[in-house]
BAMARDO-39180 format. One record per residue: residue number from 1; x, z, y of N, C-alpha, C in turn. Coordinates in Angstrom, 3 decimals. Each point is the difference from the previous one (the first is absolute). Layout:
<recs>
+-----+----------+----------+----------+----------+----------+----------+----------+----------+----------+
: num :      nc1 :      nc3 :      nc2 :     cac1 :     cac3 :     cac2 :      cc1 :      cc3 :      cc2 :
+-----+----------+----------+----------+----------+----------+----------+----------+----------+----------+
: NUM :        X :        Z :        Y :        X :        Z :        Y :        X :        Z :        Y :
...
+-----+----------+----------+----------+----------+----------+----------+----------+----------+----------+
</recs>
This chain:
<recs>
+-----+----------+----------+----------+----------+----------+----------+----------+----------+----------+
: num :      nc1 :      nc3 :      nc2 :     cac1 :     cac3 :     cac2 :      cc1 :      cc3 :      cc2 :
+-----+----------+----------+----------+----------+----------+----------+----------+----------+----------+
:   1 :  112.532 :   83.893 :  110.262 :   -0.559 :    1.077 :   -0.785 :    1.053 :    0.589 :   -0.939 :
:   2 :    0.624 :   -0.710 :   -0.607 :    1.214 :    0.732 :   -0.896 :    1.069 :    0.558 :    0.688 :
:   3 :   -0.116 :   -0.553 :    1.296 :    1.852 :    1.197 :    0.960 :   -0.755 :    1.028 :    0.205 :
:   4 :   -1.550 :   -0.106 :    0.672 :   -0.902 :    1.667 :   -0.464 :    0.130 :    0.634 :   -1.089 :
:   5 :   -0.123 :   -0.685 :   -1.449 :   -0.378 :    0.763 :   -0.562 :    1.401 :    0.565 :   -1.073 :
:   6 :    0.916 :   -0.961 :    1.026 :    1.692 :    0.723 :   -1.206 :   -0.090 :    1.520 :    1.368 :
:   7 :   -0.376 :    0.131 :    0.988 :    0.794 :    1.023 :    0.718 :   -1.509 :    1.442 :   -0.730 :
:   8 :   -1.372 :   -0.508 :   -0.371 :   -0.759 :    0.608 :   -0.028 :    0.036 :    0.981 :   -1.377 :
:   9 :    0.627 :   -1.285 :   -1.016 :   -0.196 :    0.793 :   -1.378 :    0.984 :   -0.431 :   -1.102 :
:  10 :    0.717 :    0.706 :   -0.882 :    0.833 :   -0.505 :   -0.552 :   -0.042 :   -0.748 :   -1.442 :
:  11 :   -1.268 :   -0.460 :   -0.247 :    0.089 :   -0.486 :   -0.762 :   -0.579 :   -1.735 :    0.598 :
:  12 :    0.906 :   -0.352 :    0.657 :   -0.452 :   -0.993 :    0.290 :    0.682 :   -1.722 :   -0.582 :
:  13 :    0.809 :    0.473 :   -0.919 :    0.250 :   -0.572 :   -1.382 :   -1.495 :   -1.132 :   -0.609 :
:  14 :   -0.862 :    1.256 :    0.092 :   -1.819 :   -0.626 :   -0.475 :   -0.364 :   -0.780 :    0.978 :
:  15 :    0.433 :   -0.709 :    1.133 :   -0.109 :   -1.229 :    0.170 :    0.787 :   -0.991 :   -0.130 :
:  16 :    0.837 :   -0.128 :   -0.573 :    0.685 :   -1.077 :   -0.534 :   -0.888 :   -0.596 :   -1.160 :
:  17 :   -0.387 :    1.180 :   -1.055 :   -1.054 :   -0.312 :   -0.948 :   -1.225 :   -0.152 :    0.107 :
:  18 :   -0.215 :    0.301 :    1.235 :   -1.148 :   -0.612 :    0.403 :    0.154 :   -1.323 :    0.889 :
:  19 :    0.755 :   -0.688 :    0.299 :    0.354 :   -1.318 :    0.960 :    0.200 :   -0.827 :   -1.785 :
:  20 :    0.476 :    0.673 :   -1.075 :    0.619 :   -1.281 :   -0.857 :   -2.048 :    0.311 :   -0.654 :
:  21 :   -0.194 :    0.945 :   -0.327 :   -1.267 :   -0.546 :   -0.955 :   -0.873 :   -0.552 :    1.152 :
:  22 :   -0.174 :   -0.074 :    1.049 :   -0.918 :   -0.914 :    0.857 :    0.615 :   -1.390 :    0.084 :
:  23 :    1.575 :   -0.366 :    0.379 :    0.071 :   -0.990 :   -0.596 :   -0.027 :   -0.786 :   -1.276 :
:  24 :   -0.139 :    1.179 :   -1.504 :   -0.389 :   -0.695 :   -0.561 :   -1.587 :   -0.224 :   -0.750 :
:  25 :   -0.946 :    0.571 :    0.861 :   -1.077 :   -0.252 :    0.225 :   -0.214 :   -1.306 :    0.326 :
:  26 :    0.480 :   -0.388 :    1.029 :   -0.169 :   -1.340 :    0.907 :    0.444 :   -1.198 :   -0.756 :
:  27 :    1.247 :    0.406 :   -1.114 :    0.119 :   -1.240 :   -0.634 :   -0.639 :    0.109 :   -0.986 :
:  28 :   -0.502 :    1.040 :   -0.937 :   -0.804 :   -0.103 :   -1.066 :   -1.325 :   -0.842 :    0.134 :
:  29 :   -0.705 :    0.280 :    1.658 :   -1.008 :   -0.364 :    0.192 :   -0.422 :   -0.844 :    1.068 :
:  30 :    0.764 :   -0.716 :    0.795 :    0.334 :   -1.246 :    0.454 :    0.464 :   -0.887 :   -0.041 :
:  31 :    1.539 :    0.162 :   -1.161 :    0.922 :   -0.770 :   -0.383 :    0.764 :   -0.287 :    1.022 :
:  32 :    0.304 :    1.248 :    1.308 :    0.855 :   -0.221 :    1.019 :    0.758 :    1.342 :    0.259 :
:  33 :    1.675 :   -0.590 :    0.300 :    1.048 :    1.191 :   -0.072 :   -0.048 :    0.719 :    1.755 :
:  34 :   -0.935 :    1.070 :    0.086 :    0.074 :    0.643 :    1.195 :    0.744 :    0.974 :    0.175 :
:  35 :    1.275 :   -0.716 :    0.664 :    1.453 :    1.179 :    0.374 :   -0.203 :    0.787 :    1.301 :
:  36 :   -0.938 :   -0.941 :    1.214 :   -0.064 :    0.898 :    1.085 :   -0.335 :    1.760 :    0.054 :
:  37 :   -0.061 :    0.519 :   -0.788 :   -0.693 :    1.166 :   -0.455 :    1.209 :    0.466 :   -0.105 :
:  38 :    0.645 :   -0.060 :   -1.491 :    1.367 :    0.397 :   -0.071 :    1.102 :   -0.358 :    1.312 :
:  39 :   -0.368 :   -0.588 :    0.408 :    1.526 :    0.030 :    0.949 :   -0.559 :    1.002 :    1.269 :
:  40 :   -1.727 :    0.379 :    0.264 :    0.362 :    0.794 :    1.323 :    0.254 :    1.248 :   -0.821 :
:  41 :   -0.322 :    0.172 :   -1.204 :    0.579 :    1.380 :   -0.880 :    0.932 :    0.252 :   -0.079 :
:  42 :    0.769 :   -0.879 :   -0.011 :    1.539 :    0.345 :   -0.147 :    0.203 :   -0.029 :    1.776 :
:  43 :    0.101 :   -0.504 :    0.664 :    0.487 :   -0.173 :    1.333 :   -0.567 :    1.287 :    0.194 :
:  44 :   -0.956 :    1.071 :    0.043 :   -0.680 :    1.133 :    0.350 :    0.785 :    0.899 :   -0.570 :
:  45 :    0.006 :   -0.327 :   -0.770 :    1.090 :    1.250 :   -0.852 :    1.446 :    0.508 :   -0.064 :
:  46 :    0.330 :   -1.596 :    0.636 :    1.550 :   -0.213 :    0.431 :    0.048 :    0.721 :    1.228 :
:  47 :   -0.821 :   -0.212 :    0.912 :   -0.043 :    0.461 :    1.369 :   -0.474 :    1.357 :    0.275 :
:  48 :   -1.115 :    0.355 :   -1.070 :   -0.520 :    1.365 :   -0.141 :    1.773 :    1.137 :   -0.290 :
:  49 :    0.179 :   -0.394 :   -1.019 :    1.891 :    0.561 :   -0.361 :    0.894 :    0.021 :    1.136 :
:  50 :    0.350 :   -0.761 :    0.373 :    0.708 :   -0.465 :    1.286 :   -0.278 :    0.543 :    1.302 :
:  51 :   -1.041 :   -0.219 :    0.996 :   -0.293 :    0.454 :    0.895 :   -0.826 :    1.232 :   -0.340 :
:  52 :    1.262 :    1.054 :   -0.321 :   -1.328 :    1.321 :   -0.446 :    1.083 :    1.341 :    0.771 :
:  53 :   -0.194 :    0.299 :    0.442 :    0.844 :    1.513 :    0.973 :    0.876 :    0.710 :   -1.513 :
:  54 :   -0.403 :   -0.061 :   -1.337 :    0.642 :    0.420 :   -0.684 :    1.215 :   -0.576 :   -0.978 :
:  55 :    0.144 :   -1.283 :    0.298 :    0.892 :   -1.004 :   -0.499 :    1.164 :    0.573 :    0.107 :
:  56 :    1.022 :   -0.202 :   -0.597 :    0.059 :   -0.481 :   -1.667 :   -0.998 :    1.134 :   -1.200 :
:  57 :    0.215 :    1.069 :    0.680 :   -0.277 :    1.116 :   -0.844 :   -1.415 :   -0.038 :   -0.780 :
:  58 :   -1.177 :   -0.810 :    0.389 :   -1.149 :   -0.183 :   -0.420 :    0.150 :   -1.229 :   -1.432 :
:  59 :    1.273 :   -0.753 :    0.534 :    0.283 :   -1.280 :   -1.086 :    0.373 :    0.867 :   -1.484 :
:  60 :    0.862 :    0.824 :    0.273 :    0.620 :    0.892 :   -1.228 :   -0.614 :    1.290 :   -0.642 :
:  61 :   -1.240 :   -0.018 :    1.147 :   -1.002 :    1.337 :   -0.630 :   -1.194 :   -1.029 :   -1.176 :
:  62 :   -0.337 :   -0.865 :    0.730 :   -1.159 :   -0.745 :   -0.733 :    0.716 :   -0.589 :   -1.381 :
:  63 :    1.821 :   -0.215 :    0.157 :    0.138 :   -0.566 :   -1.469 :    0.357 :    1.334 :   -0.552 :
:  64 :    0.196 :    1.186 :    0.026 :    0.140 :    1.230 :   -0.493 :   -1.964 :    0.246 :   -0.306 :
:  65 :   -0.316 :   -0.067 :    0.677 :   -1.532 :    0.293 :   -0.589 :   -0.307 :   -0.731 :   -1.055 :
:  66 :    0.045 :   -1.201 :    0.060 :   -0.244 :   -1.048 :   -1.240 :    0.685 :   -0.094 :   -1.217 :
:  67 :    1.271 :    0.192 :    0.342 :    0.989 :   -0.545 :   -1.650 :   -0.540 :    1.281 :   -0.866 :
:  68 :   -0.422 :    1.507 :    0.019 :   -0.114 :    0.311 :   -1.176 :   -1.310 :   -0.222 :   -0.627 :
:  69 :   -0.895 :   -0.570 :    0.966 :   -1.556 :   -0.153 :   -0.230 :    0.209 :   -1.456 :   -0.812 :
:  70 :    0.910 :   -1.042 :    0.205 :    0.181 :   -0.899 :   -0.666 :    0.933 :   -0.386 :   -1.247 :
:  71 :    0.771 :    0.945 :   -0.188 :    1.449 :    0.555 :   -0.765 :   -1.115 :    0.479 :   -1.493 :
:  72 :   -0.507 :    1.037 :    0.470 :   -0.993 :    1.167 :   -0.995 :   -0.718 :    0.560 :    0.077 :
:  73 :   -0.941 :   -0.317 :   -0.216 :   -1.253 :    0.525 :    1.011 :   -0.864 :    1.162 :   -0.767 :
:  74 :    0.767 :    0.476 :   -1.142 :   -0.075 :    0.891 :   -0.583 :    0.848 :    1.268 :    0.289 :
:  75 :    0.948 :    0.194 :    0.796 :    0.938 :    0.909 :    0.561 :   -0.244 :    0.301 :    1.237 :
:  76 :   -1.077 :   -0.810 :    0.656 :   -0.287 :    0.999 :    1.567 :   -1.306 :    0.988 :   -0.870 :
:  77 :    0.384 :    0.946 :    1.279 :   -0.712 :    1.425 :   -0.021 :   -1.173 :   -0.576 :    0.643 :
:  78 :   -1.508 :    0.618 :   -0.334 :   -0.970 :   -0.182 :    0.886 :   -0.341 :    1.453 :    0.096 :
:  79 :   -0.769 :    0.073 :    1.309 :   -0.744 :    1.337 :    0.214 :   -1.019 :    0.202 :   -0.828 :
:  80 :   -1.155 :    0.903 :    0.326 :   -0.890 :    0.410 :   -0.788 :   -0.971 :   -0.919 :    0.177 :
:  81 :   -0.154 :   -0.559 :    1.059 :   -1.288 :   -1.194 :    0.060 :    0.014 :   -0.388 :   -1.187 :
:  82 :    1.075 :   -0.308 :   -0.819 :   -0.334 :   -1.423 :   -0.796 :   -0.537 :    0.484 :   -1.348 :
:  83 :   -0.238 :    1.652 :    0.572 :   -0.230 :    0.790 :   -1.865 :   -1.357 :   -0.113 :    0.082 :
:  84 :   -0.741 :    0.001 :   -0.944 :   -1.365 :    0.164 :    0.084 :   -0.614 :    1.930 :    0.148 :
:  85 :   -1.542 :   -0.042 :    0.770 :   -0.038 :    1.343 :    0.393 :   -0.643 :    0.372 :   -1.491 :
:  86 :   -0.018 :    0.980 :   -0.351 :   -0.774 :    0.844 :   -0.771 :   -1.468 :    0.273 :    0.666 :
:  87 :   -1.090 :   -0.246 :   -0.904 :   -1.183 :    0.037 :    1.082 :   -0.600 :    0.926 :    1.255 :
:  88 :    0.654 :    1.070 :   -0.069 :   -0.428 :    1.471 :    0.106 :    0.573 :    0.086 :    1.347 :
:  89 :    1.467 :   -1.048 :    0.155 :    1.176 :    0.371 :    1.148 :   -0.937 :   -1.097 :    0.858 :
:  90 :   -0.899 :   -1.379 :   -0.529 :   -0.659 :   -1.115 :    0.564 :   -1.080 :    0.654 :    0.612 :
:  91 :   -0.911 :    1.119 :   -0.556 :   -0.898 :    0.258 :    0.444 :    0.093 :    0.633 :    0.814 :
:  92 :    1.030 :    1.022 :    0.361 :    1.037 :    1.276 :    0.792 :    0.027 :   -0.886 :    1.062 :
:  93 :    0.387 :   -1.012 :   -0.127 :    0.582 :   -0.887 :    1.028 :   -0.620 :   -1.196 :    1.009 :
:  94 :   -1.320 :   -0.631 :   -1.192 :   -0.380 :   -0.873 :    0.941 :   -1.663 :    0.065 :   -0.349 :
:  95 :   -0.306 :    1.009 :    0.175 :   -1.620 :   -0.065 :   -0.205 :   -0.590 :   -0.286 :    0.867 :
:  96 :    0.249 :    0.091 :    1.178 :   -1.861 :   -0.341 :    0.998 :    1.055 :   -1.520 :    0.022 :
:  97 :    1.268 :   -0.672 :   -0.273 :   -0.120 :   -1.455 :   -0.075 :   -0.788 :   -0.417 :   -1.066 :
:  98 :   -0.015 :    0.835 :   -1.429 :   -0.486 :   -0.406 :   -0.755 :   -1.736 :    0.078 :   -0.243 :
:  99 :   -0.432 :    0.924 :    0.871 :   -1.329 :    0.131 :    0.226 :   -0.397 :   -1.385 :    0.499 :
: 100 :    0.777 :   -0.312 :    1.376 :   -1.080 :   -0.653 :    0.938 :    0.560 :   -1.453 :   -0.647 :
: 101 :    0.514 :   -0.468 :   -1.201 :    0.369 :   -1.148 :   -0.078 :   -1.367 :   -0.030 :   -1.138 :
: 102 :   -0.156 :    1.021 :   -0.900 :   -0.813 :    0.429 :   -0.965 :   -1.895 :   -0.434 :    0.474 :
: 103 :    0.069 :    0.654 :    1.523 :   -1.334 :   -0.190 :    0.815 :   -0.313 :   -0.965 :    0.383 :
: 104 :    1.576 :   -1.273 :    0.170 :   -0.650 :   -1.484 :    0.637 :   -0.065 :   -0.843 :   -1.429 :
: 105 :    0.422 :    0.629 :   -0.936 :   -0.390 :   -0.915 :   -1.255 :   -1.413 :    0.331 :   -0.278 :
: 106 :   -0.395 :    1.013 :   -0.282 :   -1.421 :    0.137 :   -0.211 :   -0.984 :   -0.095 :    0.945 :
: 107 :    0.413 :   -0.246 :    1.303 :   -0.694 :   -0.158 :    1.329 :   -0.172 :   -1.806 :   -0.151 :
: 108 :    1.053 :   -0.505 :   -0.605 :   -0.481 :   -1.412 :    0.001 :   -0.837 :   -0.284 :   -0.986 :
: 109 :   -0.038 :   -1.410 :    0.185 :   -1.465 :   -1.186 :   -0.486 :    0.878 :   -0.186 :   -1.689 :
: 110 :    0.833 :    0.514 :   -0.382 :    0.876 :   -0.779 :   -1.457 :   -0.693 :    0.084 :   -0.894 :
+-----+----------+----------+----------+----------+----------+----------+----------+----------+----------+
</recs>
């Protein structure tokens, strides 16, 4: 699943952190050190990098994507997603979503 999911998406960094907090789930709450997890994560990821049609060049794009997100994460640019809408541009924009989400709340039993 991780040589899928390094060729699928690039943030696949978020399973490493997800292999260490499940292992440390397992010792918080069994009192047992479960590495099998982490090692097919890493072996997936090693191999996901490696056997990929874009090698080397994918190795030096993903650490160019990361170091300034980890450097300062106050100096990358974001697009407009991350601004909030003004209500008027929300309503312009997503009303019959906002209707019919509006109709199954009051359509339910709450």
């Amino acid at each position: 699943m991780a040589f899928v999911y390094v060729w699928m998406y690039d943030a696949f960094p978020l399973l490493i952190a997800l292999g260490v907090l499940h292992a440390a789930a397992v010792l918080f709450t069994e009192r047992r050190l479960e590495y099998r997890p982490l090692i097919f994560i890493g072996v997936g990821i090693f191999l996901g990098m490696v056997i990929n049609p874009y090698f080397p060049v994918n190795i030096t794009f993903s650490i160019q994507h990361m170091l300034p997100k980890l450097a300062d994460a106050t100096s990358v640019s974001v697009g407009n997603e991350w601004y909030p809408y003004d209500t008027g541009q929300l309503l312009k924009n997503s009303l019959p979503a906002l209707v019919a989400f509006a109709s199954g709340i009051l359509a339910s039993d709450l």
